[in-house]
N, C-alpha and C positions, 0 to 999 in steps of 0.2 A: 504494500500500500504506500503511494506518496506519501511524503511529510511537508507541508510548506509554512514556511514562519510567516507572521502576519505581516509583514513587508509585502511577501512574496504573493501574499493573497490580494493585498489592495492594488498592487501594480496588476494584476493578470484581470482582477475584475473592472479596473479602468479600462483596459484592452477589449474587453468584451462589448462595453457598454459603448466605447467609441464605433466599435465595428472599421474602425481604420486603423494604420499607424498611426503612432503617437511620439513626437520628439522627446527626445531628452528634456528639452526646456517644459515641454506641456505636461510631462511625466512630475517633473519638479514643481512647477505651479500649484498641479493640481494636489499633492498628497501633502506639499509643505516638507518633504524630507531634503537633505541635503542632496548635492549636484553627487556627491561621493558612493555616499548609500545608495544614490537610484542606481549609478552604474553597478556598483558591488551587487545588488539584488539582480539585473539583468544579466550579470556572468552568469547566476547562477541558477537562472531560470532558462538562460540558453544552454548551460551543461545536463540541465534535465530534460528538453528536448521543447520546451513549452513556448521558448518564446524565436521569432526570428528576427535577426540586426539586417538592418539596408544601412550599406552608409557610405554616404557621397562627400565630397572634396569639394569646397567652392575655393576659389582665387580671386583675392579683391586688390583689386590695382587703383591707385590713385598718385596723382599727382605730387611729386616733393614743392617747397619753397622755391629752389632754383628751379624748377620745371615749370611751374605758373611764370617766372621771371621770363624764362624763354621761348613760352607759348607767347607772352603779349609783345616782348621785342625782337623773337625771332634767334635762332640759335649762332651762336658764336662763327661759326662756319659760315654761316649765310654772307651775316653781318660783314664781317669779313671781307670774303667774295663781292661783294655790292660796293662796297669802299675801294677794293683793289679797281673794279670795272673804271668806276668814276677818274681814278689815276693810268689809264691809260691801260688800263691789263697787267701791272707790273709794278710791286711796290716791294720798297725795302721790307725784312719782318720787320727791324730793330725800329723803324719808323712808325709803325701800327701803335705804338704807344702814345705818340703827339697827335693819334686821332682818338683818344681815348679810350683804347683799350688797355683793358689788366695786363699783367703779364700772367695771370692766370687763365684769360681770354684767349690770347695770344696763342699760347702753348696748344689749349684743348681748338680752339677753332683753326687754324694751321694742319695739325694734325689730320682732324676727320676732312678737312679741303683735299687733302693728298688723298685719306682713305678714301672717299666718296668717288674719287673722280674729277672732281671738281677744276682741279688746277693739280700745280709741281711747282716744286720748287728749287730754284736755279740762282747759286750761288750768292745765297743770302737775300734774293726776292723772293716773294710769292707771284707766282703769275694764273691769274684765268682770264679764260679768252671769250668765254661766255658764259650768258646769267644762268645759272645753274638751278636744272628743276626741281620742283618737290618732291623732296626725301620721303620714304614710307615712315622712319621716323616723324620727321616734322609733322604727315597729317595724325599721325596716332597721338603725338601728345597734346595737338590745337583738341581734338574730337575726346581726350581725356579730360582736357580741363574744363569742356562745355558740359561733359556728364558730370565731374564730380569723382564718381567711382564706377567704375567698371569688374561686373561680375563674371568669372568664368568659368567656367567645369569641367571644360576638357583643357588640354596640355597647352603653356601657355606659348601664344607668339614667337617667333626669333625676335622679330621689331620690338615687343615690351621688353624679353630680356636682356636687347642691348639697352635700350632707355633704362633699366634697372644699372646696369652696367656706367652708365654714367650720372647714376645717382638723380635723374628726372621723375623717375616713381619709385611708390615702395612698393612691393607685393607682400601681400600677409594670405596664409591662408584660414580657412574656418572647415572643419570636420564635424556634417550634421547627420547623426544616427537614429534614426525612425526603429521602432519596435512594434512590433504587431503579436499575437497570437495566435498560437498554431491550433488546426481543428481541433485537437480530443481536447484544450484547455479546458471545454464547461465539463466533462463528465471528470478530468482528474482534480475539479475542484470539491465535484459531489463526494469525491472518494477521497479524497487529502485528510489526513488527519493533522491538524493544527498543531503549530510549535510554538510553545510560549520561552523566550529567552527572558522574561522579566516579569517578574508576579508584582501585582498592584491591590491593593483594596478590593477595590472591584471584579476579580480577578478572582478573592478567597469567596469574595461575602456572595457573588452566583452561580460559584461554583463553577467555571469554568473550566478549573485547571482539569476536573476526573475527567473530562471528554479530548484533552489535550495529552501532545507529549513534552514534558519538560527538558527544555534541552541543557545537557551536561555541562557543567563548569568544570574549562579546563584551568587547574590550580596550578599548572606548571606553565604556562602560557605567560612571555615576558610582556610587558608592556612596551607600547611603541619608544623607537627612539624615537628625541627630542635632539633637536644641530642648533644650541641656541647660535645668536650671533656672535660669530668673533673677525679679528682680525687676520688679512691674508698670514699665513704663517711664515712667507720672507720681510712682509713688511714687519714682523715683529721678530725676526732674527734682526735685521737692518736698525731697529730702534733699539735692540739690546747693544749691538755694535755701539752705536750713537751714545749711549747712557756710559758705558766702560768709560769711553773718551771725555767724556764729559767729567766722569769721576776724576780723570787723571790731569785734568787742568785743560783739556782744549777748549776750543771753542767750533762751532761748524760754521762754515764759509759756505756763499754758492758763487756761481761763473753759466755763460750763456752757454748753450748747445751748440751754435753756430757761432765759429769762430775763427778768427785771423790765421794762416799759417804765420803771423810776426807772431803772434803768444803764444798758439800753437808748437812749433817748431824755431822760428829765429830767435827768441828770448832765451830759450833754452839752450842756446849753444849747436843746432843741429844744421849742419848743412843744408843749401839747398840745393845738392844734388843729392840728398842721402835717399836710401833707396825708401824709407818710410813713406816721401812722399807721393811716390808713385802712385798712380790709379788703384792697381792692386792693391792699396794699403791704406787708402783714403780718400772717403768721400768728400768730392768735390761740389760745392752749391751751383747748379747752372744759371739761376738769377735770386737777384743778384751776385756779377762772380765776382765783384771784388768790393774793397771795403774803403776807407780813407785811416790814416793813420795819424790822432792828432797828437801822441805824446811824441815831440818831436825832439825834446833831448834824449831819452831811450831809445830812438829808432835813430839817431845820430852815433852814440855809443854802442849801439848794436851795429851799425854799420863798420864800424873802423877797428870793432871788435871780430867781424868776420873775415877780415878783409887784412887786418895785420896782428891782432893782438889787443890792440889798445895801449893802456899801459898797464896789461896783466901780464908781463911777460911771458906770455902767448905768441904763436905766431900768429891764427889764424887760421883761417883757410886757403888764404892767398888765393881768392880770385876775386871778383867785381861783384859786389852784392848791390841785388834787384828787387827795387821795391815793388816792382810790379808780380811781385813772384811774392814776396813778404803778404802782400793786400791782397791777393786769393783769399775767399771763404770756403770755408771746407766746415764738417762736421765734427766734432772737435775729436782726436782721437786716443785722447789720455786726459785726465782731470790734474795733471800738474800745470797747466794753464792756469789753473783756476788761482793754483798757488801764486803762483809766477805775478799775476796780477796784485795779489793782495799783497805781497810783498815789495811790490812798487809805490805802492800807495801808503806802506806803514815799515819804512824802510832800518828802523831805529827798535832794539828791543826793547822790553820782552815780548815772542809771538810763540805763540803753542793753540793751532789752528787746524783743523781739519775739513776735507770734501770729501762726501758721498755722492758719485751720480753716475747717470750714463756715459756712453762713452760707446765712438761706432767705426767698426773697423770691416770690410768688405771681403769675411769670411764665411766658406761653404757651412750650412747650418747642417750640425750632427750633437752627437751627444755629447760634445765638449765644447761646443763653438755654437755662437752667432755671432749676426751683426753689429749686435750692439748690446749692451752688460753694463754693468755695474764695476767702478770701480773707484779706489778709497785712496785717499793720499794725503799725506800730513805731513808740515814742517814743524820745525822747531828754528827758534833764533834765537841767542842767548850771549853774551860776553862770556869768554874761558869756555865757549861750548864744545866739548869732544867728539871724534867719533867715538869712544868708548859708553858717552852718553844716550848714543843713536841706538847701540846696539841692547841696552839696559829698557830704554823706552819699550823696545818691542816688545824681548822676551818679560815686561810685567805687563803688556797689552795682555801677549797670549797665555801667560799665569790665570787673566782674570777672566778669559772663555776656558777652560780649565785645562789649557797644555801647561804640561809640567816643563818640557825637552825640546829646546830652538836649539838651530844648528843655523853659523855661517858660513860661509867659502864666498874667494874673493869673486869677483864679475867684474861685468864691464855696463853700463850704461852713457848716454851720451852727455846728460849734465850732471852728473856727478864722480866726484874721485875724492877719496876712495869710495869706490863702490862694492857689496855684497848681495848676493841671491842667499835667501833665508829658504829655510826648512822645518815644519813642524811635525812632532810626532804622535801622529793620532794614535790612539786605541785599538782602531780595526784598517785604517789604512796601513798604519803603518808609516815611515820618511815621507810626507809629501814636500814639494815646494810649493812655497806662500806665499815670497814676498819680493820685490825688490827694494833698494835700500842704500843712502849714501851720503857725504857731503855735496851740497851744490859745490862745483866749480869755478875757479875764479872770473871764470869768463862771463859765467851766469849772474853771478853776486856785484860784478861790475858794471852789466847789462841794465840791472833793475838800480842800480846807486845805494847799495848795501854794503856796508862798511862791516857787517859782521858775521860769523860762521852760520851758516844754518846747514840743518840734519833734514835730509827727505827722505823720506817711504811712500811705497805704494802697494796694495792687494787687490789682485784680480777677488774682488769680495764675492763673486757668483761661486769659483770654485772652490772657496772657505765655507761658504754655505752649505753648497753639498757635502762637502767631507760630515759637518755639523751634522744634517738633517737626514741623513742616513738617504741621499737621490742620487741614482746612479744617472743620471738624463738632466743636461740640464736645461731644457725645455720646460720641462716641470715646475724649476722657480717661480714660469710666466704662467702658469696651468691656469686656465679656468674653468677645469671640469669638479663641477660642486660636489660629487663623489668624491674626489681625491682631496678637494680642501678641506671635506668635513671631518676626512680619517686622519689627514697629515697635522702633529704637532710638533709645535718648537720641543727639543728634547736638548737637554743639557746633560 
């Protein structure tokens, strides 16, 4: 004989009484139970054979902000096109701007001109030869913006999913589940014997329950997890970092993303033929690509410091240093910039300063590499200040994340001498390497108008985290899969 809980009977006699299918939402209206429950009772009135699921896909496409912008003045590409015509078929890009367009214009409507057909482009002109017809794009998003929304059920467009593709529309979809009853539902209701999961008053006092069956409490049965709210579990490795520091007298500094190859690279003492700067090693900004340089006693003793020495008895580099090589913007790709700057600006001690931040370098993405990471860089400036000092900073940095065991060996970096690559000893790694580490250079300390020793370090901080956090992948720091952030904790 069936058994159906009383759920199970008011959903199946709604079904009856409609004599149609019935939504989810009309299922929820009607009985007042939760959107959860109605599903939950429908699993399981489908695994009994009683009820049947239809259930269809809508696609709702609607216009973004810039997409209404480019339905009423007409798409970057057109706009464009119609500007170039009026100039004879043929116009500079770099020119497109003194007819006001963006350089974010520029770029996207140039681009799809090439794509489309429209025109080419011939050594730094854009050239079209004629007014260029209507795109299937352009009538899809005018006939978007005049609906509103647009519904869909079968698979959608190529034309919408480029228009998605450049961010003109959103597409969202909606999944709507209709339920009906299956024929024998009215004779398995006549035969169902009643399940009571919760006895009430009314329940004892008419004696309901001798006709019913009571269903079993399972006393082993956990209760649900609960993920209250916390913090990402790197942003709170990242702020334990910060708190150490902060214990041991620094302070945090910050510095821009995009930045000078002069702070970059020429402050620091580095060639600019060194290979760091190459394409492979650094992202270049394509607009704007360069910068103006106004600290002009720095970028004077940075000149005659590359170029002979200065009076650091240095030689130099002994060739021609180029500001036009100096004023490139690029992506900054080390946070010792950031130092370099504050250091200029507060050239007299005492400084015990530190940065945490990005930092992007144009590496294949695997489980030790990306683009762009985290990284940590601290000086110190002090009168009488040692290297024996630099090396005592660290090993009580990494005392107080609880390595007992640094190791140095000497290296080489390009602003500092002497310089050390450090090593800590984890628990379950075992020797890793953690750090680099040194005196600035006199070349660097004379660059910025520092008359006194300063100690720098740095940590690739992503791969200190995983050693910490027990992550073999370091993808995972960036993870946003809410399963893995609910399990994953800060472990000390």
């Amino acid at each position: 004989m069936s058994e159906l809980t009383e759920n199970e009977r008011k959903i199946l006699e709604l079904l009856l009484e409609s004599k149609r299918p019935l939504s989810i939402e009309e299922l929820t209206s009607k009985t007042g139970m939760p959107h959860s429950t109605i599903m939950s009772v429908i699993e399981s009135l489908s695994a009994k054979g009683m009820v049947s699921k239809e259930i269809t896909r809508k696609f709702l496409v609607k216009p973004t902000s810039e997409g209404l912008d480019y339905a009423s003045r007409g798409v970057p590409e057109r706009r464009i096109a119609l500007q170039v015509l009026k100039h004879g078929g043929k116009l500079r890009i770099r020119d497109l701007g003194d007819l006001g367009f963006t350089e974010n214009e520029i770029s996207i409507g140039v681009g799809w001109i090439v794509k489309k057909g429209w025109g080419r482009i011939d050594k730094g002109f854009i050239v079209v030869e004629r007014e260029p017809p209507r795109s299937d794009d352009e009538r899809m998003l005018e006939e978007l913006t005049g609906r509103g929304l647009l519904e869909l059920t079968e698979d959608i467009p190529q034309v919408i999913r480029e228009l998605e593709k450049r961010g003109l529309v959103e597409i969202s979809m909606r999944t709507l589940v209709k339920v009906s009853a299956s024929s024998s539902v009215s004779k398995a209701l006549l035969k169902a014997v009643p399940v009571i999961s919760k006895i009430t008053h009314d329940i004892i006092k008419r004696g309901l329950w001798r006709k019913a069956r009571l269903k079993p409490y399972n006393i082993k049965a956990l209760p649900p997890t609960v993920y209250p709210g916390k913090k990402h579990f790197y942003v709170e490795f990242l702020e334990k970092i910060k708190s150490i520091l902060i214990a041991m007298g620094f302070r945090e500094i910050e510095g821009p993303l995009v930045e000078s190859e002069f702070w970059n690279f020429d402050v620091l003492f580095q060639a600019q033929d060194h290979p760091a700067r190459e394409i492979h090693d650094t992202f270049w900004i394509k607009y704007p690509r360069r910068t103006t340089l106004e600290e002009e006693a720095i970028v004077e003793r940075v000149r005659r410091i590359h170029e002979s020495g200065g009076d650091t008895g240095s030689r130099g580099w002994g060739y021609k240093w180029r500001p036009d090589i100096a004023t490139r913007l690029i992506l900054r790709s080390q946070t010792t910039c950031v130092t370099a700057r504050y250091l200029s600006e507060n050239p007299k001690p005492p400084v015990k300063v530190f940065t945490i931040g990005k930092v992007f370098r144009p590496d294949e993405i695997d489980a030790t590499h990306l683009p762009e990471f985290q990284q940590l860089d601290g000086i110190i400036m002090a009168e009488n200040l040692s290297f024996k000092h630099l090396l005592g900073t660290l090993a009580e940095f990494f005392k107080q994340l609880g390595i007992e065991e640094v190791k140095f060996k000497p290296g080489y970096f390009p602003f500092t001498e002497p310089s050390v690559e450090g090593y800590i000893n984890h628990p379950k790694a075992g020797w890793v390497e953690a750090f680099g580490a040194g005196m600035f250079r006199p070349e660097v300390l004379a660059s910025l108008g520092v008359k006194y020793p300063v100690a720098a370090w740095g940590i690739g901080i992503d791969r200190v985290a995983m050693l910490f956090l027990g992550i073999d992948d370091i993808r995972k720091l960036y993870s946003t899969n809410i399963d893995f952030l609910r399990k994953t904790l800060v472990k000390w």
